[in-house]
C-alpha beads as a LAMMPS data file, in Angstrom:
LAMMPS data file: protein, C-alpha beads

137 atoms
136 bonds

1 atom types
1 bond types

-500.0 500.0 xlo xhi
-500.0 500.0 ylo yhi
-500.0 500.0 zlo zhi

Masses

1 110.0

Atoms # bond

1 1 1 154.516 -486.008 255.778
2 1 1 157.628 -484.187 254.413
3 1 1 158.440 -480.963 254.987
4 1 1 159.074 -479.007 251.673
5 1 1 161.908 -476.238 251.691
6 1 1 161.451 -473.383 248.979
7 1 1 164.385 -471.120 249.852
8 1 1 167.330 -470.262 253.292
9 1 1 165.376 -468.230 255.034
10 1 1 168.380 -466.239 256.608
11 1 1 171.636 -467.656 258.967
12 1 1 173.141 -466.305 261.897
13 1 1 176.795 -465.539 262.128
14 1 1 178.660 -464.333 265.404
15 1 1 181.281 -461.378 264.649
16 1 1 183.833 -460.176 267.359
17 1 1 183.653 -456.904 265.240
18 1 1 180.687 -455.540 264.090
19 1 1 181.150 -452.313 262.387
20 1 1 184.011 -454.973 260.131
21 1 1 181.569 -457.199 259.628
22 1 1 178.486 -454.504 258.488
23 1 1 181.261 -453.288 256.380
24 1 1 182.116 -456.346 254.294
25 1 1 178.233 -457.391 253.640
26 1 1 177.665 -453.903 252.685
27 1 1 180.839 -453.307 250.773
28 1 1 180.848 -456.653 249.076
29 1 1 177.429 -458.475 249.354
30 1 1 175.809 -455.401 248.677
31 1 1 173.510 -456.277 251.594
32 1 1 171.803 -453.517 253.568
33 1 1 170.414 -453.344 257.431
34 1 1 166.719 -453.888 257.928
35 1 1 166.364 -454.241 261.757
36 1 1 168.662 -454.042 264.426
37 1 1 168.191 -455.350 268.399
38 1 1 170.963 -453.193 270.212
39 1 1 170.056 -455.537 273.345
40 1 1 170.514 -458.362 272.003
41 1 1 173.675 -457.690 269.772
42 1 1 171.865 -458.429 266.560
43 1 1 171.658 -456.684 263.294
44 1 1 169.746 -458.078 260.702
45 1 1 170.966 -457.514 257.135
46 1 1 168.116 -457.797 253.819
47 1 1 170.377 -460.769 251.233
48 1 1 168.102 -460.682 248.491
49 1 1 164.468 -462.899 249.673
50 1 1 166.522 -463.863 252.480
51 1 1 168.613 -462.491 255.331
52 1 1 171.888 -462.737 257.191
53 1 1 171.846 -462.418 261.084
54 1 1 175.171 -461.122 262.793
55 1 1 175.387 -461.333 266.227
56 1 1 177.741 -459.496 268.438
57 1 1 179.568 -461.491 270.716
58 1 1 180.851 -459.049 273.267
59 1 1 177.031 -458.565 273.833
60 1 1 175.922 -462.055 273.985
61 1 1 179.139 -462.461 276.176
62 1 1 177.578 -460.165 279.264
63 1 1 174.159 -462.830 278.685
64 1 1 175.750 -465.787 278.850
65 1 1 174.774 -466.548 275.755
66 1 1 177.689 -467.541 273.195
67 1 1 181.339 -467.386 272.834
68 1 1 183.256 -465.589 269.944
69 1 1 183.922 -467.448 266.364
70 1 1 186.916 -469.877 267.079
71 1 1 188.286 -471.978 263.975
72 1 1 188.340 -475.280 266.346
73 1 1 184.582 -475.091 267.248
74 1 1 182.755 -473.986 263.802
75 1 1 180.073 -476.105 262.815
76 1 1 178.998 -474.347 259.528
77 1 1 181.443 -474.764 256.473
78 1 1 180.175 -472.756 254.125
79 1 1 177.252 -470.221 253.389
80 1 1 176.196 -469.326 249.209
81 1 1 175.095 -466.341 247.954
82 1 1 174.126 -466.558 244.690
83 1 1 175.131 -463.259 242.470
84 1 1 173.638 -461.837 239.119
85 1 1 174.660 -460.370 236.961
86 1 1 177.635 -462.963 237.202
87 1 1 180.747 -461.246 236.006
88 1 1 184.101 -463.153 237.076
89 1 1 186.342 -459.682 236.312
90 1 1 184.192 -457.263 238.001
91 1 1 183.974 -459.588 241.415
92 1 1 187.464 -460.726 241.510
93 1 1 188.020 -456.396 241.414
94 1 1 185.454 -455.902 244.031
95 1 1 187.280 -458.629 246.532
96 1 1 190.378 -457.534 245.696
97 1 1 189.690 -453.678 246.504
98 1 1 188.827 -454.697 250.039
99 1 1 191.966 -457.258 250.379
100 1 1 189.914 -460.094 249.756
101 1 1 191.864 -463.247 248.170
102 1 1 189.113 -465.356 246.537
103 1 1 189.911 -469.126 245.314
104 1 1 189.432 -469.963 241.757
105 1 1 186.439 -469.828 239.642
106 1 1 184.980 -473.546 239.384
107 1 1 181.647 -475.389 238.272
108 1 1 179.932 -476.176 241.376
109 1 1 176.607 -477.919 242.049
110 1 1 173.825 -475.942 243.434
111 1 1 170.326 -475.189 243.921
112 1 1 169.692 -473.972 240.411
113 1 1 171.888 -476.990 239.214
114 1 1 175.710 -476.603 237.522
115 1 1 177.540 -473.094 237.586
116 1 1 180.254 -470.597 238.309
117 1 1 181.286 -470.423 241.799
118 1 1 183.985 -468.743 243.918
119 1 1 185.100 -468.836 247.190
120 1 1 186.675 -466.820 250.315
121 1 1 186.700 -465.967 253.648
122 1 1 184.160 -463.070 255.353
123 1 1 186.478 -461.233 258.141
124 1 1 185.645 -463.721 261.096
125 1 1 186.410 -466.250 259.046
126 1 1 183.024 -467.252 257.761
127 1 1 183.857 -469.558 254.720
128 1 1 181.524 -467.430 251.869
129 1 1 180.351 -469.089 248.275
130 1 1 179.187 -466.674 245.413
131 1 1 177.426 -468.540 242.962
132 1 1 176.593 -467.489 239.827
133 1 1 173.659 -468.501 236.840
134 1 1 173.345 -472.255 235.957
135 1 1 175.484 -472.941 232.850
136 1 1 173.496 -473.103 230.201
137 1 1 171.669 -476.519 228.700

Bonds

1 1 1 2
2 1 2 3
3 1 3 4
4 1 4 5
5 1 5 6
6 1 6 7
7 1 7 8
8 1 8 9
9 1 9 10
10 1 10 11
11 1 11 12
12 1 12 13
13 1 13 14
14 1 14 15
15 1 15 16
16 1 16 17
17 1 17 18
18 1 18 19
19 1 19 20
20 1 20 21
21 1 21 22
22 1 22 23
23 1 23 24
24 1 24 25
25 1 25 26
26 1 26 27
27 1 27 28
28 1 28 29
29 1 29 30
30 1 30 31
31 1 31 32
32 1 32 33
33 1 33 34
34 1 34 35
35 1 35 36
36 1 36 37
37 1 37 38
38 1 38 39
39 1 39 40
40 1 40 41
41 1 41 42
42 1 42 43
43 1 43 44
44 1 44 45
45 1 45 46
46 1 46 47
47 1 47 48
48 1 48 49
49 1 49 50
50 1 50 51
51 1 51 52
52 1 52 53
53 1 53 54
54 1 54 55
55 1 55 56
56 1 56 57
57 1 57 58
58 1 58 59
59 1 59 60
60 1 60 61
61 1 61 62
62 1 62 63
63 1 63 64
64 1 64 65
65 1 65 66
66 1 66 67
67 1 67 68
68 1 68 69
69 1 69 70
70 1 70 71
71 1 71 72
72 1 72 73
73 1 73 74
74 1 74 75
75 1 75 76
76 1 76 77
77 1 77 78
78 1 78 79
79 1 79 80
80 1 80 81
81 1 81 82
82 1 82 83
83 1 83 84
84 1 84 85
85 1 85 86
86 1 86 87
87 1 87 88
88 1 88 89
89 1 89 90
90 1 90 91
91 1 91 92
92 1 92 93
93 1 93 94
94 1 94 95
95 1 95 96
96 1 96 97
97 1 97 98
98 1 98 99
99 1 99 100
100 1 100 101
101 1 101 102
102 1 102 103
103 1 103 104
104 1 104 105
105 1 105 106
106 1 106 107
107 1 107 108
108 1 108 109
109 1 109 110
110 1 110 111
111 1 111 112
112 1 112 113
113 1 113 114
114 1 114 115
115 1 115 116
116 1 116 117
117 1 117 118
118 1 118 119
119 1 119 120
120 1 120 121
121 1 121 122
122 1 122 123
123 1 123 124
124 1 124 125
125 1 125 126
126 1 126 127
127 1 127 128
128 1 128 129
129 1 129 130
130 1 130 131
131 1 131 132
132 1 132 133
133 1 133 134
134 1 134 135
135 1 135 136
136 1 136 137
């Protein structure tokens, strides 16, 4: 038997400033807080059907528990989002009013086949895809 994956459930990224990183996935995901666990350092943002974890490190420090973001010891290379309506002018704004300096606009593979992507950095230096519609047949 084969498991059979519909959808990313959510992922869980480790910040070393919180109120930053709430910021950006408000301010330019357009995500929005649906739980938070004070003890545990976790805040738990809605994405759409699926959700993105942040974790505080300072907190998880005092457990025991993990060690803040470092560029030597990542072992995720990239998390997509995928956007509609897609529209390259008003995102590339949108980054740009928060200092963001997104790559360049490319056709990229992905789960809904061929279609606009870009790509930047989140402030811990999470590497962040927004993919847009698949181009059309």
């Amino acid at each position: 038997m084969a498991l059979k994956v519909r959808e990313i459930d959510h992922l869980v990224l480790r910040t070393t400033d919180m109120p930053r990183a709430l910021r950006f996935y408000a301010e330019v995901l357009g995500c929005h807080e649906e739980r938070r666990l004070d003890e545990l350092g976790l805040v738990q943002l809605r994405a759409g059907r699926s959700m993105i974890d942040l974790i505080d490190v300072a907190v998880q420090a005092k457990s025991g528990d993990g060690a803040a973001p470092a560029q030597a010891t990542r072992n995720q290379d990239h998390f997509c989002v995928r956007i509609e309506p897609w529209d390259e002018g008003e995102i590339r704004d949108l980054l740009a009013s928060h200092g963001i300096e997104a790559g360049e606009a490319v056709t990229r593979y992905g789960a809904e086949g061929d279609g606009p992507s870009i790509y930047f950095n989140d402030p811990d230096g999470n590497m962040v895809e927004l993919k847009g519609p698949p181009a059309k047949a």
